[in-house]
C-alpha positions in Angstrom: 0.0 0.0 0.0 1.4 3.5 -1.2 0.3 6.8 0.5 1.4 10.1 -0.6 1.2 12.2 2.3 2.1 16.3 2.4 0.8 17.8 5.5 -1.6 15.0 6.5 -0.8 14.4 10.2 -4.7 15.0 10.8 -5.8 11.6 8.6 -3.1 9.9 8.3 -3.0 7.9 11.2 -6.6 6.7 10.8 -5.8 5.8 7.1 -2.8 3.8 8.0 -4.9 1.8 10.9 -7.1 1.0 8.3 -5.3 -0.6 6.0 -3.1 -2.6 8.4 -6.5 -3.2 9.9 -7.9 -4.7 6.5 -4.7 -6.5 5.4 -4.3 -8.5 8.8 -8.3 -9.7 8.7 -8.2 -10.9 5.1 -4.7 -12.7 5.7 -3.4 -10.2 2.3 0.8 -10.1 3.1 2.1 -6.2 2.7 3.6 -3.1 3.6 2.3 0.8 3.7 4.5 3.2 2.3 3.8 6.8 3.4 5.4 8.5 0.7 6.5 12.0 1.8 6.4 14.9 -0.2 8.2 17.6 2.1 5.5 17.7 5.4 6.6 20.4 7.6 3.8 18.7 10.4 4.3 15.4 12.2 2.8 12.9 9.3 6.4 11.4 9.2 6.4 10.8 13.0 2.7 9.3 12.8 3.7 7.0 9.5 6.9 5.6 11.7 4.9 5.1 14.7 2.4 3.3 13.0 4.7 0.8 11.5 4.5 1.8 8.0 7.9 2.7 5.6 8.4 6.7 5.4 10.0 7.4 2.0 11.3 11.1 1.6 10.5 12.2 -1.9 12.1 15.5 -2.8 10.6 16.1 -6.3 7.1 18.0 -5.8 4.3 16.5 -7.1 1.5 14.3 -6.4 3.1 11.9 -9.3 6.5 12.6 -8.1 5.3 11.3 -4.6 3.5 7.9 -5.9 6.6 7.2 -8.5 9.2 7.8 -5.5 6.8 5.4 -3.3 6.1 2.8 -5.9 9.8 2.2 -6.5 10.6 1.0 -3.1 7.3 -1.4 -3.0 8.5 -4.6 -2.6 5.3 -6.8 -3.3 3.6 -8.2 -6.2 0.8 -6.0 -6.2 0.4 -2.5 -5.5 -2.6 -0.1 -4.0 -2.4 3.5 -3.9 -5.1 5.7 -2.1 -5.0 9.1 -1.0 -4.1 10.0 3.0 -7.4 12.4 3.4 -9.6 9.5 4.8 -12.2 9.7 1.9 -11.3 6.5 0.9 -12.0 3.6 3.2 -9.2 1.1 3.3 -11.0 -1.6 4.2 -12.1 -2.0 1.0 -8.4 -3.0 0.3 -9.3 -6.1 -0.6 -11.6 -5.8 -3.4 -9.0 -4.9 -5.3 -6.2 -7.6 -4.5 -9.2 -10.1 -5.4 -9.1 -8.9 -9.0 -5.1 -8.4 -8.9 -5.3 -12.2 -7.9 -7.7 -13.1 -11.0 -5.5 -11.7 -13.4 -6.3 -7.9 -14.0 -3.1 -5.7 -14.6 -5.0 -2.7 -13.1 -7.9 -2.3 -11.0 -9.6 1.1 -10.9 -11.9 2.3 -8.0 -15.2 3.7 -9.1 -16.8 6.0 -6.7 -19.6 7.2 -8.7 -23.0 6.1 -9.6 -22.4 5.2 -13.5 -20.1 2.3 -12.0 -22.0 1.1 -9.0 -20.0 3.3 -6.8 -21.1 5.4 -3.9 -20.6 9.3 -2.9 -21.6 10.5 0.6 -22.9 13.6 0.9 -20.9 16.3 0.8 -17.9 13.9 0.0 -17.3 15.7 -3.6 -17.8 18.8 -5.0 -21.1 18.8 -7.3 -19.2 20.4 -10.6 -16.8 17.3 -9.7 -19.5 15.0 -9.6 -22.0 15.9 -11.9 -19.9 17.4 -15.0 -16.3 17.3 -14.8 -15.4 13.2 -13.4 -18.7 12.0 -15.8 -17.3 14.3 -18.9 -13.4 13.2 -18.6 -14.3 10.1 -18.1 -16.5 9.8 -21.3 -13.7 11.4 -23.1 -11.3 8.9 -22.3 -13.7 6.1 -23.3 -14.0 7.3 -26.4 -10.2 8.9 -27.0 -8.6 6.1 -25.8 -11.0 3.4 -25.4 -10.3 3.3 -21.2 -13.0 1.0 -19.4 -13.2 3.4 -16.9 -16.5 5.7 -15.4 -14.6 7.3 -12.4 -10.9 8.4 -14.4 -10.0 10.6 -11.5 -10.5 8.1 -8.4 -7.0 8.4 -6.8 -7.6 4.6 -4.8 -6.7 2.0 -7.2 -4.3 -0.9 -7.6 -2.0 -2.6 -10.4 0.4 -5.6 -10.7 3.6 -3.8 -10.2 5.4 -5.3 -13.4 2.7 -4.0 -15.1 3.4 -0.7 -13.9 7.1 -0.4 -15.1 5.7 -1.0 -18.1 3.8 2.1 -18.4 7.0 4.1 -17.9 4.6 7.1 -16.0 6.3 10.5 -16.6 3.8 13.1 -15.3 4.8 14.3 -11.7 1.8 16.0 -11.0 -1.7 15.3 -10.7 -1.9 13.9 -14.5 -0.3 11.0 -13.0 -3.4 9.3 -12.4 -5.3 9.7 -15.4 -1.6 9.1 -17.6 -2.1 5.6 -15.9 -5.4 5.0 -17.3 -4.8 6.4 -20.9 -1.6 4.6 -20.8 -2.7 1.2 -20.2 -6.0 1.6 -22.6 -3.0 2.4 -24.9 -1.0 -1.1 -24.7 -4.2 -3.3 -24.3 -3.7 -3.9 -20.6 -6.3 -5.8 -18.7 -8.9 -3.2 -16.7 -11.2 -4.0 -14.2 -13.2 -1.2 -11.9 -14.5 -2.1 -8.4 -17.0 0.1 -6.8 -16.5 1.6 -3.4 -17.8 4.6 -1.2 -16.3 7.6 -1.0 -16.4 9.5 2.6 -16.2 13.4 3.2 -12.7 14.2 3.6 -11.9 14.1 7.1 -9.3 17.0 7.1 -10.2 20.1 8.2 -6.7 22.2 9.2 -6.6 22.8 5.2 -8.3 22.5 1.8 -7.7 19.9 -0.2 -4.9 20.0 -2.7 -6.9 19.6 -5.6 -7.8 22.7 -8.1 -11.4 22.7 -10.2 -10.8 24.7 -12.8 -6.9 24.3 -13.0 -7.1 20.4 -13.0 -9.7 20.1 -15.1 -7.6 22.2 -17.5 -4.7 20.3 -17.2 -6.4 17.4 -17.6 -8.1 18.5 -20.8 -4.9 19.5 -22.2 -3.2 15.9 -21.2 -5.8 14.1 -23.1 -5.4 16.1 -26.3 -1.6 15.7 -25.9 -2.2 11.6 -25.3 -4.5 12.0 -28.8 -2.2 13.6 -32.1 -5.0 12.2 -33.7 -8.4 14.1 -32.2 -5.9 17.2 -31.2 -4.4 17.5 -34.9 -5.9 14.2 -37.3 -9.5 15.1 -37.3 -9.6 18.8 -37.3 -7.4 18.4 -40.0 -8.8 16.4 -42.0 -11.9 18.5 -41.5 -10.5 21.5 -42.9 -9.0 19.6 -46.0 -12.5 18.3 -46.6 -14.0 21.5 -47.0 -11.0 23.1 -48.7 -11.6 20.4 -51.2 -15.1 21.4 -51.1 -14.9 25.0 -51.9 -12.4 23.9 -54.7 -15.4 21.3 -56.0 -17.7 23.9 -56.3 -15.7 27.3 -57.6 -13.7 25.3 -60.5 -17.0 24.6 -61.9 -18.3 27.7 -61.1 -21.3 26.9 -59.6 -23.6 29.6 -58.4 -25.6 29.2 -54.6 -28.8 31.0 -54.5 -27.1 33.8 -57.0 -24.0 34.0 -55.0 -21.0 34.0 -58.0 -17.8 31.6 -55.8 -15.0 33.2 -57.5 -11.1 33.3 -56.6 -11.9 34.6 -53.2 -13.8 31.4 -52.7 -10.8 29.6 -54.0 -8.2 31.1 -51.6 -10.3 30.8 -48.8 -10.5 27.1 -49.8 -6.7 27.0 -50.7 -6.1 28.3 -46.9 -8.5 25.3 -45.1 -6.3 22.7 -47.5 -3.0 24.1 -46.1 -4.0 24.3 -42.8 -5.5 20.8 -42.8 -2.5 19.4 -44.2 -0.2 21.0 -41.6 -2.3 20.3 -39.4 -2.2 16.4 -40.0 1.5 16.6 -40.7 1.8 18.2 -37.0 -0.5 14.4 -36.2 2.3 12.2 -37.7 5.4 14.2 -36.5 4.2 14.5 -32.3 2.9 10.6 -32.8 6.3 9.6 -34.2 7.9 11.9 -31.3 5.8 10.4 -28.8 6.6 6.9 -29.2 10.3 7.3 -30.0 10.5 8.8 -26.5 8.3 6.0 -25.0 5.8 9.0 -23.8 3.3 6.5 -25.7 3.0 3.1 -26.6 3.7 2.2 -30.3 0.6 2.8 -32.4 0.0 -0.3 -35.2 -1.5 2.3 -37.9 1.3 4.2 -37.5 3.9 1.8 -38.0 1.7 0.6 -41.2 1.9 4.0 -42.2 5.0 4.2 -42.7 5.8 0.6 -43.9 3.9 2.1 -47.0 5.1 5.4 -47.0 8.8 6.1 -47.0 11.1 9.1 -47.3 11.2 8.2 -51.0 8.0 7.7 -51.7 6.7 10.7 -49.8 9.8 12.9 -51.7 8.2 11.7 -55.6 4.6 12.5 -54.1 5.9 16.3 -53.5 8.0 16.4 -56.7 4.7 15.9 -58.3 3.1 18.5 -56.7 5.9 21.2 -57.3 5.8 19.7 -60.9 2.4 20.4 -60.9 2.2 23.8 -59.2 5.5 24.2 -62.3 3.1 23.6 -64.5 0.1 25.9 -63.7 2.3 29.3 -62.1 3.8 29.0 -65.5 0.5 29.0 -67.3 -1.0 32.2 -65.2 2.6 33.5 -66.5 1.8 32.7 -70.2 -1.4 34.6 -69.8 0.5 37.3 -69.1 2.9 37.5 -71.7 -0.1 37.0 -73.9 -0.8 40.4 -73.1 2.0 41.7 -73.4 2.5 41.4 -69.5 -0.3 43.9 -69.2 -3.8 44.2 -66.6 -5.2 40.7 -66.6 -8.6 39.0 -66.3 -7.4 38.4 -62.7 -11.2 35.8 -62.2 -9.7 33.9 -64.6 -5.9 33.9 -63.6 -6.2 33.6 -60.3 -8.0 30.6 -61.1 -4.6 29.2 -62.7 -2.3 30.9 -59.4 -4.1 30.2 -56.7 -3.9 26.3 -57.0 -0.5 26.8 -57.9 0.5 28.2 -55.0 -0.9 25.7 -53.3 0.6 22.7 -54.5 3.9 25.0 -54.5 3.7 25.0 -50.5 2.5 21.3 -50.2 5.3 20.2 -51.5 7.8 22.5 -50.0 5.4 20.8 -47.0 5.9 17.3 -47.9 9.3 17.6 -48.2 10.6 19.5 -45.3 8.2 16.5 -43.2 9.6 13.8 -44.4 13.0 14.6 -43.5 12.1 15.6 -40.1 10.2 12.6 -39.6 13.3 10.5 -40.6 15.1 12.2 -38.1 12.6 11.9 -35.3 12.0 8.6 -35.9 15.8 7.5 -35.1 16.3 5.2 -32.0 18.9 6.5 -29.6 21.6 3.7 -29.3 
């Protein structure tokens, strides 16, 4: 059992009596590990007394603590839970049953939605009603997480399976980096209900930010997801670039509106920011895995087993060829007039697509070297 404790001389006692409590009636073999983050009160004094192991973790951080605790755990299995007495410990062994069965990570639920329970008064209602339900939809469907309560800080995991996750976040994005993480490699998931208690401090507020948290947490997910932060939008954009371009070339009319070259250029800019936007996708996902900051993703690695440096290098030569091809025409249109005032409707028509496919494949190949280069494995 791992607690991160900062200035939680008030709980921490009780939290520590129940666990040992727990452990010693269901015959479960362990330790508790007060992980200290820099308490200035008597928590370390209260851990020692206790029995449990006091580990001094410099680094700040509610991750930092957990990481520095986790890596002097000496058992098989691991439970973490927060030293505020909101979570009962006696529920410990919930969650070494579904350890035992074969689950590489067992998440407590607290809410409804997973058969959980909440007090009253024990959360926050924005917490409860809006932000856990909305992140924890969001990582269902970003990263496919068999989760409903992402943010419940009591939760347990085969310790081999841990070190596989290689966490990096120090701070509270530790626990929802777990989750996304193991979603991410396939790892087996289970989530155990269990009641959640008012927290029993009352010399200080909890450590826990709303709007702050839920921001960084926000901002974690998209960094997790290349492909819903940069993929989709940008394939959205190119869509209606390619749109705009369907319907000016023609020169269709809507409702007696005349789509001209202004159209067009408005279309040319949704096509350039869409494609940036999706190289930006393949360049952080190839960055992300290189540096193990996510697991390797199968469609990218058949990505690029289809497209390499060379292939993507004759796909831009094309497109300069081709952007050759039509800048010199708008130029032949204006020698034919003896580089005089043009029918700029109809040039535009011939530069505006030029200059396009000019900066796509100036794009194209500036990306493909970088991705080369980012995709080199350190020796």
């Amino acid at each position: 059992m791992v607690i991160p404790c900062l200035n939680e001389a008030e709980t921490l006692g009780t939290c520590i009596e129940k666990a040992i409590r727990s452990m010693r009636e269901q015959v479960i073999r362990g330790e508790i590990i007060v992980a200290d983050n820099g308490s200035s009160d008597a928590s370390r004094t209260i851990a020692r007394d206790l029995g449990a192991v006091v580990v001094d973790v410099k680094n700040k951080g509610y991750g930092s603590a957990l990481m520095g605790g986790i890596a002097v755990a000496a058992g098989r299995f691991v439970i973490i839970g927060d030293a505020d007495d909101s979570y009962n410990f006696a529920e410990i062994p919930k969650f070494v049953e579904k350890l035992r069965q074969g689950f590489d990570l067992v998440q407590g639920c607290r809410l409804p939605s997973g058969g959980g329970t909440v007090m009253p008064g024990a959360m926050p209602w924005l917490h409860r009603w809006l932000g856990n339900p909305m992140f924890s939809l969001l990582a269902r469907r970003m990263f496919h997480a068999r989760v409903h309560d992402i943010y419940c800080g009591m939760r347990g995991f085969a310790k081999a399976f841990y070190l596989r996750l290689d966490q990096r976040c120090t701070g509270m994005e530790f626990a929802t980096e777990m989750i996304i993480k193991a979603s991410l490699i396939d790892g087996r998931i289970a989530e155990v209900p269990i009641t959640l208690h008012r927290d029993g401090r009352t010399a200080h507020l909890p450590h826990l930010k709303t709007f702050r948290d839920g921001y960084r947490t926000l901002r974690f997910f998209l960094i997790c997801s290349p492909r819903w932060l940069f993929l989709m939008p940008g394939g959205m954009l190119i869509l209606l670039g390619l749109l705009g371009y369907g319907m000016v070339l023609p020169g269709i009319s809507i409702g007696g509106i005349n789509l001209d070259a202004h159209t067009l250029l408005f279309a040319s800019m949704a096509i350039l920011c869409g494609y940036q936007a999706i190289l930006f996708a393949i360049l952080s996902e190839t960055f992300s895995v290189a540096e193990r900051l996510l697991p390797p993703d199968p469609l990218l690695e058949r990505f690029f087993s289809g497209l390499t440096l060379e292939r993507g290098l004759v796909a831009a030569f094309a497109a300069l060829l081709g952007a050759a091809f039509l800048l010199g025409g708008a130029v032949e249109q204006w020698r034919a007039v003896d580089f005089g005032a043009l029918d700029y409707s109809r040039t535009m028509r011939w530069v505006i697509p030029g200059a396009t496919l000019a900066v796509l494949g100036f794009q194209t190949v500036l990306w493909g070297f970088f991705t080369s280069i980012l995709g080199m494995r350190r020796n």
